[in-house]
C-alpha positions in Angstrom: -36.9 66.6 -94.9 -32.9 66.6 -95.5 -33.7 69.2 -98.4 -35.6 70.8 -96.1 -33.4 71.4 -93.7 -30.5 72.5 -96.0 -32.9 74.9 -97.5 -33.6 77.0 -94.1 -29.8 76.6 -93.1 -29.5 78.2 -96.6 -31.6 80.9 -95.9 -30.1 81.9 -92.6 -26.7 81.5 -94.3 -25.6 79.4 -91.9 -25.2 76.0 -94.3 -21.3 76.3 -94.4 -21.5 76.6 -90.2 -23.7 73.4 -90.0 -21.7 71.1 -92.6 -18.3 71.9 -90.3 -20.4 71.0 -87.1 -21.0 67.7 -89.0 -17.9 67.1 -90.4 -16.4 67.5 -86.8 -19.3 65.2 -85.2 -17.8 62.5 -87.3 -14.0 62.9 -85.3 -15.8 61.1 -82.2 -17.4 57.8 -84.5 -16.3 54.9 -82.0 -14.9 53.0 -85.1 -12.9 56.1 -86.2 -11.2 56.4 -82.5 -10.4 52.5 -82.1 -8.9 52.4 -85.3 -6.7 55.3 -85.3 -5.5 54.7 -81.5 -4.7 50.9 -83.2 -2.7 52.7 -86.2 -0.6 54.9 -83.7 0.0 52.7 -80.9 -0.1 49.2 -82.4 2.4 50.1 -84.9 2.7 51.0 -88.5 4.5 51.1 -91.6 4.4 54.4 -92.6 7.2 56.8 -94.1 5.3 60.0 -94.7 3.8 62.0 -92.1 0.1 61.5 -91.9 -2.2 64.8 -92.5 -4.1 65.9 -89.2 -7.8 65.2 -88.4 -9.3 68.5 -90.1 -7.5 68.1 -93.7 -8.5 64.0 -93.5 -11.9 65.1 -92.9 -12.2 68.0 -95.8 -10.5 65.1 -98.0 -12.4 61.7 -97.3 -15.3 62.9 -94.8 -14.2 61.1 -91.9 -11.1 61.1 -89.9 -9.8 57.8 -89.7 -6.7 57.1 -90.2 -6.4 53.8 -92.0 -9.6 54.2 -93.9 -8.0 57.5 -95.7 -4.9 55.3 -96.2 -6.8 52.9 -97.8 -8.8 55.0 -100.1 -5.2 56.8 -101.6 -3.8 53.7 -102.4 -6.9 52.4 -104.1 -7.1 56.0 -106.3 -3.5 55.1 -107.0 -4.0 51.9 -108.0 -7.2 52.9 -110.0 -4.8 55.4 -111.9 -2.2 52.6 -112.2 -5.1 50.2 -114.0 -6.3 52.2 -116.1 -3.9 54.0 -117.8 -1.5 50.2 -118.4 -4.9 48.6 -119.3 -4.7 51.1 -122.5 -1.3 51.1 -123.7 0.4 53.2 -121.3 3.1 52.0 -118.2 2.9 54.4 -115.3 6.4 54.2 -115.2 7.1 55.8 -118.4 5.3 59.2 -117.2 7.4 61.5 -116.7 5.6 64.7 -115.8 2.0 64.1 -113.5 -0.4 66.4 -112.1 -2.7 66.0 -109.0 -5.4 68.3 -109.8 -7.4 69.1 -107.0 -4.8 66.9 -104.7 -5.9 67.8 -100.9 -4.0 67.0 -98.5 -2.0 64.2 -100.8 -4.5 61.4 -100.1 -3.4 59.5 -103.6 -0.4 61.6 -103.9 1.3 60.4 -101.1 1.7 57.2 -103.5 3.7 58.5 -105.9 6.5 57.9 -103.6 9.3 56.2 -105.0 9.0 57.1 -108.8 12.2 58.8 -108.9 12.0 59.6 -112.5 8.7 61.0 -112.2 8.2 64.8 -111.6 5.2 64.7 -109.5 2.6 68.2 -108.7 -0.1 68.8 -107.0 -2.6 71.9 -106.8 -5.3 72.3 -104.3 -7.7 75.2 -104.2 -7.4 75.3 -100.4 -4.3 77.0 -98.5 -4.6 74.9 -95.8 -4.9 71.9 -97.6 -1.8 72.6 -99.5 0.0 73.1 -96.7 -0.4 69.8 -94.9 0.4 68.3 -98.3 3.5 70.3 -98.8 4.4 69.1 -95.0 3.0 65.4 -96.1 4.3 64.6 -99.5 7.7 66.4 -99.4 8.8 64.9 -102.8 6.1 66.6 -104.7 6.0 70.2 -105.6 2.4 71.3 -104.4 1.2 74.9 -105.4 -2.4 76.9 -104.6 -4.4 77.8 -107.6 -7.5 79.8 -107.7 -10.8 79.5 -108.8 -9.8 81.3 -111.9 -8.8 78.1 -114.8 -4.8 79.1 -115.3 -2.5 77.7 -113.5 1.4 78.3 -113.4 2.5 75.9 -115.8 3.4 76.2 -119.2 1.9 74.6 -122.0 2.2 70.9 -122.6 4.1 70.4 -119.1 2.5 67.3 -118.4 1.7 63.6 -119.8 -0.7 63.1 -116.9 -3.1 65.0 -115.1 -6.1 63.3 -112.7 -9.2 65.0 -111.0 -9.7 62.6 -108.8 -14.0 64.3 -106.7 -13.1 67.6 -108.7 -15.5 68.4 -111.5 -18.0 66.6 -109.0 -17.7 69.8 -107.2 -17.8 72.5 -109.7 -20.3 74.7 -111.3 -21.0 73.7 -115.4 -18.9 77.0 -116.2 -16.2 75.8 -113.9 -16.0 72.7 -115.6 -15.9 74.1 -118.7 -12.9 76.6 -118.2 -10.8 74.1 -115.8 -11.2 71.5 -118.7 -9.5 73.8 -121.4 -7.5 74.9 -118.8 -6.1 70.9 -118.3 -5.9 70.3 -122.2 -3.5 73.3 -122.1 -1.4 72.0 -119.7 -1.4 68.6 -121.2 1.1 67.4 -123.9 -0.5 65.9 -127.1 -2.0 62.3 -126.6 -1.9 63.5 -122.8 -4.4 61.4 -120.7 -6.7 63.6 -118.4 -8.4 61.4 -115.9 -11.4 62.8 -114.2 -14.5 61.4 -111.9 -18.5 62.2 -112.1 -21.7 61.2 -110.1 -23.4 59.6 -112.9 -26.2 57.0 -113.2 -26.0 55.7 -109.4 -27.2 58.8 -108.2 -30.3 59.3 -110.3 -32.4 58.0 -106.8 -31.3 60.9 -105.0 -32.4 63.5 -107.4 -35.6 65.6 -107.2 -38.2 64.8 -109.7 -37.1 68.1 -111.5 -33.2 67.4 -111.5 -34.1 63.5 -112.8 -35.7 65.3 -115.8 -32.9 67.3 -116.5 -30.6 64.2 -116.0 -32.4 61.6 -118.0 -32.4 64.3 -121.0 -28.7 64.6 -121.1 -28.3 67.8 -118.8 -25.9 68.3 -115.9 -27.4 69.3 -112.4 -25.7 71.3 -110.3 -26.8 71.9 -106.2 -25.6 74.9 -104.3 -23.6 76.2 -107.4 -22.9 79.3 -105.4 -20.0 77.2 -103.1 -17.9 76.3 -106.6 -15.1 74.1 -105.3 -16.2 73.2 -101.8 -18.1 70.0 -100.7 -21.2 72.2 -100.6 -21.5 71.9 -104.6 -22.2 69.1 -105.9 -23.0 68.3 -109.7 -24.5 64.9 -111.0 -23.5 63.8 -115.2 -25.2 62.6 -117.7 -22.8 59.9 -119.4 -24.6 61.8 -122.8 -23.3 64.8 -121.5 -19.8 63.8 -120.8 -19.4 62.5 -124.2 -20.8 65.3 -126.1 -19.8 68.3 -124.0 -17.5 67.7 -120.9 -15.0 65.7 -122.9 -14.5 67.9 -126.0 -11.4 68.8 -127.2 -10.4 65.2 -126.2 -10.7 61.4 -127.1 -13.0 59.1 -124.9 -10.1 56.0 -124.2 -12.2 54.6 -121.6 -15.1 54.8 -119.7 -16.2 52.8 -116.3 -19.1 53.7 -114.7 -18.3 53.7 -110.9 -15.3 52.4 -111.7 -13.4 55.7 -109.9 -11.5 52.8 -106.6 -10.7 54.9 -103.6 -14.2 57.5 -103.8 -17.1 57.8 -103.2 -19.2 55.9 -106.0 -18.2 58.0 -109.6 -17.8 57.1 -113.1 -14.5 57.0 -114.1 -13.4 58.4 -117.6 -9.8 58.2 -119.6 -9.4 61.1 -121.8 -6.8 62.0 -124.2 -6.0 65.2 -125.3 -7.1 65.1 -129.2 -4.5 67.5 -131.6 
């Protein structure tokens, strides 16, 4: 039915009207208005200013308050683990990229490593304005849907893409992923998240086949970068496509702490 339904929206172009309607529907949640009226009125600890309801809701889904607290600090902390788990202290990074950062929802945790030079790109302007407003110690920049971004080669030892290539077309992927190795200095670590096995259930028979065989699957390619398009990968694939040009350092499935439920994979940039 759900297919269904996104299939006539589709048809009467009005998909991207109805998944705003939703998104907004989910402001009024009971939950989501008890605990933000606790965060702002029963006191808090933050320092940075928190990004409004519309750019939490592009970001997490919802628009509570704590929860998308909560979910940055457990995609910083997921970054923090696994990166010191093989061999390398966060501390010791001195150049990191956000790739695909929002409105700073793990960024915002940077905060504090002085010696760090922290960036952030978001292919929505409004997006990258509330983080430029929320994370004033990072330098946050638009890019577009084109793969080059305005950084010179080998600028950075870090770069994450923390529900990115989840949301990308296969020749998206392919071009943003040279464009990252660029970026990256050699033995650079790329981080990056997938839908991988745990979503096999919620495939068509069709897309399961494709799947199982080792191919990616892609729905509503035609919204690349949006929460409209979403693509599902093969570990197979990964391995033998997605990550070339790199070394595989690790690999967790759902191991990605502060998303939705993604693999996890450490790259590093191969030379």
């Amino acid at each position: 039915m759900r297919r269904t339904i996104i299939a006539l929206l589709q048809a009467l172009r009005l998909l991207p009207q109805a998944h705003k309607v939703r998104m907004l529907a989910a402001t009024l949640a009971p939950a989501t208005l008890v605990h933000n009226c606790h965060f702002w009125f029963g006191g808090n600890n933050e320092t940075l200013p928190i990004p409004g309801y519309w750019a939490r809701l592009l970001v997490a889904g919802s628009a509570d308050i704590p929860g998308f607290l909560e979910l940055g600090r457990r995609g910083f902390d997921c970054i923090r683990e696994t990166v010191e788990r093989n061999g390398t202290a966060i501390g010791g990074l001195k150049d990191v990229l956000d790739f695909g950062c929002g409105c700073g929802r793990v960024t915002r945790f940077w905060n504090g490593f002085a010696d760090t030079r922290i960036c952030g790109t978001d292919l929505n302007e409004y997006l990258v304005a509330t983080c430029q407003r929320c994370v004033p110690f990072a330098s946050i920049s638009k890019n577009s849907m084109v793969a080059m971004l305005d950084f010179g080669d080998q600028s950075f030892d870090l770069v994450y893409a923390f529900s990115v290539f989840t949301h990308l077309d296969i020749k998206a992927q392919k071009a943003w992923r040279d464009e990252l190795r660029r970026i990256l200095r050699p033995r650079g670590i790329l981080l990056l998240t997938v839908h991988g096995n745990a979503y096999i259930g919620r495939l068509t028979g069709k897309e399961q086949e494709d799947f199982n065989s080792g191919r990616p699957v892609v729905r509503l390619g035609q919204y690349p970068g949006g929460n409209l398009c979403v693509s599902f990968h093969p570990e197979s694939y990964v391995r033998e496509t997605l990550a070339e040009g790199f070394e595989i350092v690790d690999a967790v499935p759902e191991g990605a702490k502060g998303n939705p439920v993604q693999d996890l994979y450490m790259l590093r940039r191969a030379d």
